[in-house]
N, C-alpha and C positions, 0 to 999 in steps of 0.2 A: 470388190475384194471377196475372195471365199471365205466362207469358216473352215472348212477341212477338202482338201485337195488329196485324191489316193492315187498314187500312182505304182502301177503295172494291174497288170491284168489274170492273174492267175486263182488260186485259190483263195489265198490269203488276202488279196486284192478285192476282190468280187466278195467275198464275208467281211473286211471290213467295211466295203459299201454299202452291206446290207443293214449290218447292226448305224453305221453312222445317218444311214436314210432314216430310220426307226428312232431314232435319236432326235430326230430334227435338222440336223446340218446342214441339209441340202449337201450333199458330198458332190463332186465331180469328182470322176476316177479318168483317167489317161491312158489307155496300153497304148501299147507302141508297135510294132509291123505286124507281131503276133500275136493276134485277139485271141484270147483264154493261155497267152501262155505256151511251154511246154507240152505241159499237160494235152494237150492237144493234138501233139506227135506219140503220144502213148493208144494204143488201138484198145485192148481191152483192159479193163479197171474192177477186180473184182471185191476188194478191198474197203472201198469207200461206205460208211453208213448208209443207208435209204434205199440202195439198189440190190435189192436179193438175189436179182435174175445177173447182177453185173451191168456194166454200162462202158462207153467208150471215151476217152479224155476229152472228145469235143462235143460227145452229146454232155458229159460234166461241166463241163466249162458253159456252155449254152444254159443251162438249167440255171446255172448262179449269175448270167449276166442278165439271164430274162428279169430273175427274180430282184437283183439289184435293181435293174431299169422299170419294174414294178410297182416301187417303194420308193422311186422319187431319185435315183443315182444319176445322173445327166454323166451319159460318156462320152469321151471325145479320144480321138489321134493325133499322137503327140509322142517325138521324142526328144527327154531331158539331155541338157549337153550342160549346163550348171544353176545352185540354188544360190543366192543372196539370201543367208539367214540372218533373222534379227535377234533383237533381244527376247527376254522374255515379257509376254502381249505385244509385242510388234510384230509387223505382218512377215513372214517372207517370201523373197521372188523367187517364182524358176522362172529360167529362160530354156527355149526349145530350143530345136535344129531350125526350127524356119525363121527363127527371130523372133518369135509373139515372146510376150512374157505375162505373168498371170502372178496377182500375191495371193497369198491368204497365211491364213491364224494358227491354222495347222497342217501339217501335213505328215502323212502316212508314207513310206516307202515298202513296197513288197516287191521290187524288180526283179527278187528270184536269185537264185547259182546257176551257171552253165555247167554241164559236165562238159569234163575236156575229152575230146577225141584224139585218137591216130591221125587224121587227118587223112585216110582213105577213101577212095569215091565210093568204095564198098560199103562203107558206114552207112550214107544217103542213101542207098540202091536199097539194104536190107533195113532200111530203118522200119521198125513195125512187122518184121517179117524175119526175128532172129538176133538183131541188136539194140542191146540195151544197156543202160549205163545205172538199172538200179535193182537188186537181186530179190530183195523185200515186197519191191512192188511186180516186179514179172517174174519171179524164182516158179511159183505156183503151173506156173504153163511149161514147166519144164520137169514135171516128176515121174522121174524113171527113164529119164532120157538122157543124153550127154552134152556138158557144155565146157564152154571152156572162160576162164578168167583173167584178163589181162592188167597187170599191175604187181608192186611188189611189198606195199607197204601195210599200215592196218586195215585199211579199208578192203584193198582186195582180198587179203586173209580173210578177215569177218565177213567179206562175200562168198569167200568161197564155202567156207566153214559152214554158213549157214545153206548154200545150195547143194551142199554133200549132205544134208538130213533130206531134199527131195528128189537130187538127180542121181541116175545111176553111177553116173561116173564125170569128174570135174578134173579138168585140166586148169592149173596155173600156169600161164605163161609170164612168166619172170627173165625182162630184159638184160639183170645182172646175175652174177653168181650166188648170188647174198639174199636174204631178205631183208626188208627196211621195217619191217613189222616186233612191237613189240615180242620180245624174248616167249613171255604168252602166249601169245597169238600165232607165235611163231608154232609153239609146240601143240597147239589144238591142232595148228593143220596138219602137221606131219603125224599125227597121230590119226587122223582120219583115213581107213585107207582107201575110200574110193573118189578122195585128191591126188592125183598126180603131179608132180611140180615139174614144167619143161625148163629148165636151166637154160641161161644165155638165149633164149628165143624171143624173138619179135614176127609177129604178125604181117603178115604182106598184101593179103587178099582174100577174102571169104569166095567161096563158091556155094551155087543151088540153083535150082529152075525155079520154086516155088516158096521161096525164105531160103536160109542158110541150110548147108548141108555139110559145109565144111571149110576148112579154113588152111590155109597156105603159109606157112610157115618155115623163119630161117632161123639155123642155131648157129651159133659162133661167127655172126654178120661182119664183114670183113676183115675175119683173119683166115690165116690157113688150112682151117680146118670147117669152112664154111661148109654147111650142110641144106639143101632142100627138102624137104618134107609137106604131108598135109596130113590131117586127123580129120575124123569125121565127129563132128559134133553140130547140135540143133540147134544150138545158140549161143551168142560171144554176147560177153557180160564187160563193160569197159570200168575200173577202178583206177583209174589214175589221176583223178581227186577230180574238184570241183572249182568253177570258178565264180564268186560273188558279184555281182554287176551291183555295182560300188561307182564307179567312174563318175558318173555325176554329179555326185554327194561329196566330194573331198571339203573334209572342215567335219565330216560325223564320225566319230571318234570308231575302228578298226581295233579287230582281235588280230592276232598273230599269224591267222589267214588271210585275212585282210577282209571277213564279216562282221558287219555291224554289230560293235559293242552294245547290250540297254542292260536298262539297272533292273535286272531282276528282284522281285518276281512281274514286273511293270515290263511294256516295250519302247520306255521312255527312251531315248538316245541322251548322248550330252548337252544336246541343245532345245532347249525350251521349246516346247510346242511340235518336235517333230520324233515321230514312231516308225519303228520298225518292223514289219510281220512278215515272217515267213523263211524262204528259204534263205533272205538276206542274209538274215539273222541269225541261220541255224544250221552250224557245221555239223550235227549229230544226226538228225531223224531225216528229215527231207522229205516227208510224207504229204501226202496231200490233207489228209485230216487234221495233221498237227499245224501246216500252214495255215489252215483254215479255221481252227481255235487261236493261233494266234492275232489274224485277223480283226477276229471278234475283238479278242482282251486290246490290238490298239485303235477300234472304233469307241472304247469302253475309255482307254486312258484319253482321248484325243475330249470324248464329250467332256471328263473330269477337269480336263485341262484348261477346257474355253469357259464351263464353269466358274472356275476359280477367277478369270478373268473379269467373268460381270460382276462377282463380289466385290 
């Protein structure tokens, strides 16, 4: 049986493996098809502490699983399909996809949010080269150039809002006539004026030789007054929310998004003995720093945890 079990692999994954090596636990961490994660589909990272010159999501992700396997983090390949939790100081089980099953004392979750896509094959082709689903983290390689924002609610407001302080010129494309964004947010953006807002538009296709160059574009999509169009812009920014990989953990208590509830300021969950770090848990930021502070804080709650246990 483990003392602490961490599964996924990303930021937040690989720092609480670090702090829980350091700690004594002997952690095993698990990712699953995609070693480091996300993070790893992102090309350049200029953002993160320790790298002045910048770095790329897979040489980041390589740095924190060297340094976790370093320190004593035993990783393995694994994916969760359900957990058997117990009480509190009882062990619990996951069970994988292949049928092995493993207990231990504690266990971490940092499986990450999916950003949701179109579902264009265009997405795949430009991935790394134009499309992106986070403004904060690649807004920076887009100033004074033009991009465009798809979605219509707060989030893509606040994308865009903040990528019209570095690009020349920002296009929302807004599938309805409305915005879904608070009244606020609403009025930053149309106050901004090198936001543009495409009404009734949905995306069809991106074009470029060398990344994005532009994008294809229909407005009033099956009615009478269907329109063809494309814009030229450097990069398509997707906001049309996120999704929690949750699926395996059903029984850990869900916010209204359906991310991991913990008892703040702790990453405790509702159930004894199991934490939460990262972008599970974190409909707001999604950074890779703040994953990876959260990390730490449940390598930090999980040792207090089993502590408490030998008492």
């Amino acid at each position: 049986m483990l003392k602490c079990m961490i599964i996924g692999s990303g930021p937040a994954g690989y720092t609480a493996a670090i702090y829980a090596s350091r700690s004594g636990l002997a952690p095993v961490l698990y990712e699953g098809p995609l070693s480091g994660g996300q993070l790893t589909t992102t090309s350049d990272i200029e953002n993160f502490p320790g790298y002045p010159d910048g770095t790329t999501g897979a040489q980041l992700m390589e740095d924190l699983r060297r340094q976790a396997e370093r320190l004593g983090t035993e990783i393995r390949t694994g994916v969760v399909t359900r957990v058997e939790y117990g009480g509190a100081g009882e062990p619990h089980r996951v069970i994988f996809d292949d049928g092995q099953e493993q207990e231990t004392l504690s266990l971490i979750i940092a499986t990450g949010a999916s950003a949701k896509y179109l579902g264009l094959d265009d997405e795949k082709k430009y991935a790394g080269m134009g499309v992106s689903a986070c403004a904060v983290c690649d807004g920076f390689f887009y100033r004074k150039r033009v991009v465009a924002v798809v979605g219509g609610g707060d989030t893509a407001c606040e994308e865009a809002h903040y990528l019209s302080k570095l690009a020349r010129k920002v296009y929302l494309v807004v599938r309805r006539n409305v915005l879904r964004a608070s009244q606020a947010m609403q009025q930053k953006v149309k106050e901004q004026e090198n936001i543009e807002i495409l009404w009734e538009t949905q995306v069809q296709g991106l074009f470029g030789d060398n990344g994005v160059e532009g994008a294809h574009l229909v407005r009033g999509k099956g009615t009478d007054h269907e329109e063809l169009f494309d814009v030229a812009i450097d990069g398509l920014f997707l906001a049309i929310g996120h999704h929690p990989n949750t699926e395996a953990f059903r029984g850990v208590e869900l916010d209204e998004q359906g991310y991991i509830r913990v008892q703040h300021p702790t990453t405790a969950t509702n159930i004894p003995g199991v934490f939460a770090a990262g972008d599970v848990a974190d409909p707001l930021y999604r950074q890779a720093i703040s994953a990876a502070g959260s990390g730490c804080h449940a390598a930090l709650d999980a040792e207090r945890y089993l502590s408490g246990l030998k008492g």
